[in-house]
C-alpha positions as CSV (number, residue, x, y, z in Angstrom):
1,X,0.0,0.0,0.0
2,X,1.3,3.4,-1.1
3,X,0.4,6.5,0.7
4,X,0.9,10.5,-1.1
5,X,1.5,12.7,2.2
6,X,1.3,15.6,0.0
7,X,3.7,18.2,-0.1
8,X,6.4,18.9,3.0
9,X,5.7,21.4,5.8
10,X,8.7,23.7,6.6
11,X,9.8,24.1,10.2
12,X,12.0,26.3,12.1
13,X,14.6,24.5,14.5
14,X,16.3,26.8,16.6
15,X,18.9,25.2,18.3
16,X,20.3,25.3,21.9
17,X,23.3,27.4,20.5
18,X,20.7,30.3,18.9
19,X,21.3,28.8,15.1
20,X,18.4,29.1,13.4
21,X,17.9,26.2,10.9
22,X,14.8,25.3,8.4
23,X,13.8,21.5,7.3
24,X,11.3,20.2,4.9
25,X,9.3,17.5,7.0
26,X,5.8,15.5,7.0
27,X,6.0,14.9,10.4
28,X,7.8,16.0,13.9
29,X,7.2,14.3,17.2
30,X,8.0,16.0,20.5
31,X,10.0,14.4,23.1
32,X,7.8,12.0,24.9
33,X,7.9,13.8,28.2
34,X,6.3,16.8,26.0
35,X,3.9,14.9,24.1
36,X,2.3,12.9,26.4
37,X,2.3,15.2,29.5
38,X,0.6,17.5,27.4
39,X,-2.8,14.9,26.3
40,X,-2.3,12.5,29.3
41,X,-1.0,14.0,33.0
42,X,1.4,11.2,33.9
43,X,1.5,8.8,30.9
44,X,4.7,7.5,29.4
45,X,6.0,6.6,26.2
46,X,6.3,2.4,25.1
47,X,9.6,3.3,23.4
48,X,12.7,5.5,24.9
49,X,12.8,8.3,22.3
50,X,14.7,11.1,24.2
51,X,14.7,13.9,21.7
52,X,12.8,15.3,18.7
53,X,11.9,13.2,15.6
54,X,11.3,14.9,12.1
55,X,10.2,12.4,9.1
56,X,9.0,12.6,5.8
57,X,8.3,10.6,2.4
58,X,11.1,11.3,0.0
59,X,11.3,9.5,-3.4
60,X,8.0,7.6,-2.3
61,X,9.9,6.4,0.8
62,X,8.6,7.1,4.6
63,X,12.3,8.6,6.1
64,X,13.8,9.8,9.2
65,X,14.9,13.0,8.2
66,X,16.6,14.1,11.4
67,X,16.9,13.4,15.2
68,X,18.1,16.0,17.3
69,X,18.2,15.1,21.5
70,X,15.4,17.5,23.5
71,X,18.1,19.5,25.2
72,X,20.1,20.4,21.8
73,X,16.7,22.4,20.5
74,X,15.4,25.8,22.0
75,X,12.2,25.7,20.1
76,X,10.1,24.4,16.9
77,X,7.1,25.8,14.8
78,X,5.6,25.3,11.4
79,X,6.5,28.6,9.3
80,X,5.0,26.4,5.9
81,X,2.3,29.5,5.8
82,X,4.4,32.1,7.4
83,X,7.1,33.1,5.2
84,X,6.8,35.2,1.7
85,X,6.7,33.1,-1.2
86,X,9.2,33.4,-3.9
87,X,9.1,36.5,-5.6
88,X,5.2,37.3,-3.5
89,X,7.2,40.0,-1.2
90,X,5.2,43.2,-0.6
């Protein structure tokens, strides 16, 4: 089975050190200590996963794209909708 996800979101990483860095992703999962003490006070994750997880379908492929530990990032949105688009500057 063979799934389109559509096209990638951008997001804005901005890193422990103050470097501000874009990816292209389909997908980002918090730290489990943010994500599920955010839904369900006291719950834990079934898998270890100590740090931010970005993936997305490249080539028709499902891919981690990067993993970063919790403590190396400051902070991450979705700026897909929030920057100019090429050549759309007013």
């Amino acid at each position: 089975m063979s799934y389109d996800h559509g096209p990638l979101d951008t997001y804005e990483i901005i890193w422990a050190t103050g470097y501000v860095e874009y990816i292209a992703a389909h997908q980002v999962l918090l730290p489990p200590n943010d994500m599920f003490s955010a839904f369900i006070p006291g719950a834990t994750a079934t898998k270890k996963r100590d740090g931010w997880t970005f993936h997305g379908q490249i080539d028709g492929r499902w891919k981690l794209l990067l993993f970063a530990p919790a403590e190396d990032i400051k902070s991450v949105r979705n700026v897909t909708h929030t920057r100019d688009s090429a050549g759309g500057a007013s």
